[in-house]
KEDONU-361077 format. One record per residue (C-alpha): x, y, z. Coordinates in steps of 0.2 Angstrom, whole numbers, plus 5000, padded with zeros to 4 digits. Layout:
BEGIN
x:y:z
X:Y:Z
...
//
This chain:
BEGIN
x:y:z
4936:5032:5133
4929:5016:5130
4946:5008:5132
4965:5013:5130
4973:5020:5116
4991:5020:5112
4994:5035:5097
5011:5033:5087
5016:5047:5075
5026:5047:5060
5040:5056:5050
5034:5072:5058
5050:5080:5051
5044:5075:5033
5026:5077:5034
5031:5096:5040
5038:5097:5021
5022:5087:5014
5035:5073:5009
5035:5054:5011
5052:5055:5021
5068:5065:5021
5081:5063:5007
5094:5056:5023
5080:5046:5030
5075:5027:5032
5055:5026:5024
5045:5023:5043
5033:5011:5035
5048:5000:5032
5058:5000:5047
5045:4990:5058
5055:4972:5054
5060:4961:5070
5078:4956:5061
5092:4960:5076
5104:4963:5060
5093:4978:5057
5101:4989:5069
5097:5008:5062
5090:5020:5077
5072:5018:5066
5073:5001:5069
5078:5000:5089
5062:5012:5091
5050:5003:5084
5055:4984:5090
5054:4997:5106
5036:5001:5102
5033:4984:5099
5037:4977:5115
5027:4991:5125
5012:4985:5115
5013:4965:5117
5016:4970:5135
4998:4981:5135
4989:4966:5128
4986:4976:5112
4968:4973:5106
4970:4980:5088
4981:4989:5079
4976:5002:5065
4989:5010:5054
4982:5026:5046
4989:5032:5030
4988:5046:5016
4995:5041:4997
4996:5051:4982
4985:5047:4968
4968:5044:4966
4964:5029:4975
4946:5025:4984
4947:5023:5004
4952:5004:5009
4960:4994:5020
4975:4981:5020
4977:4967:5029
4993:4955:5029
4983:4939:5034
4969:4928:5028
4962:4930:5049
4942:4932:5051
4946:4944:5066
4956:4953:5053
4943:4954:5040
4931:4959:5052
4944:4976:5058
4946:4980:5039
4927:4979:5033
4924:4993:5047
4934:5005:5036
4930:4999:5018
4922:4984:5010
4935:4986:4997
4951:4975:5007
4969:4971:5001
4979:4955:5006
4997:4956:5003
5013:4951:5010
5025:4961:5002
5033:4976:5007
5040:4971:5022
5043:4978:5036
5028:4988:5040
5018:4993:5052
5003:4981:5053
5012:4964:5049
5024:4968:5066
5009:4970:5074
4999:4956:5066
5008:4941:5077
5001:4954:5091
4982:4956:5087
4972:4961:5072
4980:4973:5062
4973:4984:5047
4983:4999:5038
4969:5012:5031
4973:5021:5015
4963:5036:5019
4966:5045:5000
4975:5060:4998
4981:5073:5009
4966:5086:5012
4956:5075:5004
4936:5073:5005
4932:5063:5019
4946:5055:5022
4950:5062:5040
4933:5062:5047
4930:5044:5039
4946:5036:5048
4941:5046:5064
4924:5037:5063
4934:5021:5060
4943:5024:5077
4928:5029:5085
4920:5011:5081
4936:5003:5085
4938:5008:5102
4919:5004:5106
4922:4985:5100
4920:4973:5114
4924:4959:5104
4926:4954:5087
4913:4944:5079
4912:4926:5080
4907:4922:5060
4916:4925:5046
4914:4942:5035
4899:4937:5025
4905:4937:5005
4893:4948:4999
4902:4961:5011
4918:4960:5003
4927:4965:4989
4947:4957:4991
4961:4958:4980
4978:4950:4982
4990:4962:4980
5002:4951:4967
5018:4961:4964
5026:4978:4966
5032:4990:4950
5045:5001:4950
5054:5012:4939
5074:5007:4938
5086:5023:4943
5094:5022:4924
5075:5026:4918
5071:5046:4916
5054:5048:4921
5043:5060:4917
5021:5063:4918
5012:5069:4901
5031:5075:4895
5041:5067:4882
5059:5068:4884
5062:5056:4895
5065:5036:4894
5048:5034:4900
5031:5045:4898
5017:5040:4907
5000:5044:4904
4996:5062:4912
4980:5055:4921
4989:5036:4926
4982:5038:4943
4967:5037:4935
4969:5018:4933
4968:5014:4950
4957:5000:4956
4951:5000:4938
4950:4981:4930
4963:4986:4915
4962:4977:4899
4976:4970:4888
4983:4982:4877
4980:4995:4889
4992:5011:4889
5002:5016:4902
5015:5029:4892
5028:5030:4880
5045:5025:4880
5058:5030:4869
5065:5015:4865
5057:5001:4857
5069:4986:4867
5067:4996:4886
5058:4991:4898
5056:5003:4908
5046:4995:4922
5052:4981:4935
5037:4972:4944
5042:4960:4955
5031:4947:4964
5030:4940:4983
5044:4930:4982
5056:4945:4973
5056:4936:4954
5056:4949:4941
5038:4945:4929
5040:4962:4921
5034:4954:4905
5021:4943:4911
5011:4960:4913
5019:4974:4903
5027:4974:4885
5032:4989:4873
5025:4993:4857
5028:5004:4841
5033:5014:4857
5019:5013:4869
5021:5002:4886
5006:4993:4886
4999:4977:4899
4999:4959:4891
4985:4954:4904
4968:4959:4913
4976:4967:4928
4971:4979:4943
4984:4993:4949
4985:5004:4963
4993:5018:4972
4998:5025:4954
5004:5042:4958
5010:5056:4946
5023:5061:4961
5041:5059:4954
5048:5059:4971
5035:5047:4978
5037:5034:4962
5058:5036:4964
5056:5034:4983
5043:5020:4982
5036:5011:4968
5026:5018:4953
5010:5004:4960
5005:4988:4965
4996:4975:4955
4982:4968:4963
4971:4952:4956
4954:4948:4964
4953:4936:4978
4941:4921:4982
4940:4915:5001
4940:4898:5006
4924:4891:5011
//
């Protein structure tokens, strides 16, 4: 091999079941946070695995995911850092900055070197394992990173601007209706679509629910900056870009229903 690679696996329990985690489990892409007051046997492991891997002069760091909607493959980054656009524009030209969730995977590791996470699409998916094996492949074979920024033109970046959620008190359901809220049978076929004003997510069965809770970088709750109900329809007030909207239950309830994503201008 070119040079050394260091190989972390997952929830190995839950992917045997073809599930995010366990019901009696911390989620492993949030348990990657340096806080001593988190003191879970999750967290011990991976502040150990961090420490092993500042030790080895990490030169990058690549988190390889599946998710469960119908999302294209891209990469996420958690800072602005030419060395990191560089990593993430080897998988995708389509990137994501955000700063929120915490305590994954890549932003432990980004103090450390650049780090990328790669949504590879879903499970058994076309292309997604031989694409992110190529990705490796590159990876290990990079001397250096490139002294130039990533040219614009390369580059299509969003700013991953808050996270939505659907409250325990709502009943959920997908192309049902009796439940609090209905969404639309093919919601995941929003993703990384540019969506208009007005636009339709579900039904609700109350015309004063909300039955979403987006919360931005800093926690504040801007559920009706973007979202509003209708003669019974929850609709968005604004242009807006989701993604990772998923028709899973479990996933949404163990999760987030999506992210919102706005496009992103670099600095000259």
């Amino acid at each position: 091999m070119p040079r050394a690679l260091s190989l972390f696996i997952g929830n190995i329990e839950a992917a045997r079941q073809g599930l995010r985690r366990l019901e009696n489990q911390l989620d492993y892409n949030r348990v990657w946070s340096a806080d001593a007051d988190a003191n879970a046997s999750e967290h011990r492991m991976t502040r150990k695995v961090v420490k092993i891997m500042m030790q080895r002069g990490v030169f990058a760091s690549i988190d390889i995911h599946n998710n469960s909607g119908l999302n294209p493959h891209y990469a996420c980054i958690n800072r602005l850092d030419d060395n990191f656009l560089h990593l993430a524009t080897m998988f995708s030209r389509i990137v994501v900055y955000f700063t929120t969730p915490k305590g994954v995977q890549s932003e432990a590791f980004a103090h450390l070197c650049p780090a990328v996470t790669l949504e590879c699409g879903k499970p058994g998916g076309v292309g997604g394992i031989e694409h992110a094996a190529a990705f490796v492949e590159g990876a290990l074979h990079l001397s250096r990173f490139p002294a130039h920024p990533v040219p614009k033109h390369d580059l299509n970046l969003f700013h991953s601007v808050a996270v939505v959620t659907v409250p325990e008190t709502i009943s959920l359901s997908v192309g049902a209706s009796l439940s609090n809220l209905c969404l639309e049978e093919t919601i995941d076929h929003y993703n990384f679509r540019e969506l208009e004003p007005g636009t339709r997510l579900g039904f609700v069965s109350e015309t004063n629910l909300m039955p979403l809770q987006a919360r931005n970088e800093t926690g504040q709750d801007i559920s009706g900056y973007y979202f509003e109900v209708k003669a019974g329809e929850l609709i968005t007030r604004r242009p807006v870009m989701p993604a990772m909207l998923t028709r899973d239950i479990p996933i949404i309830r163990q999760d987030c229903l999506c992210y919102l994503m706005e496009r992103m201008a670099l600095k000259s």
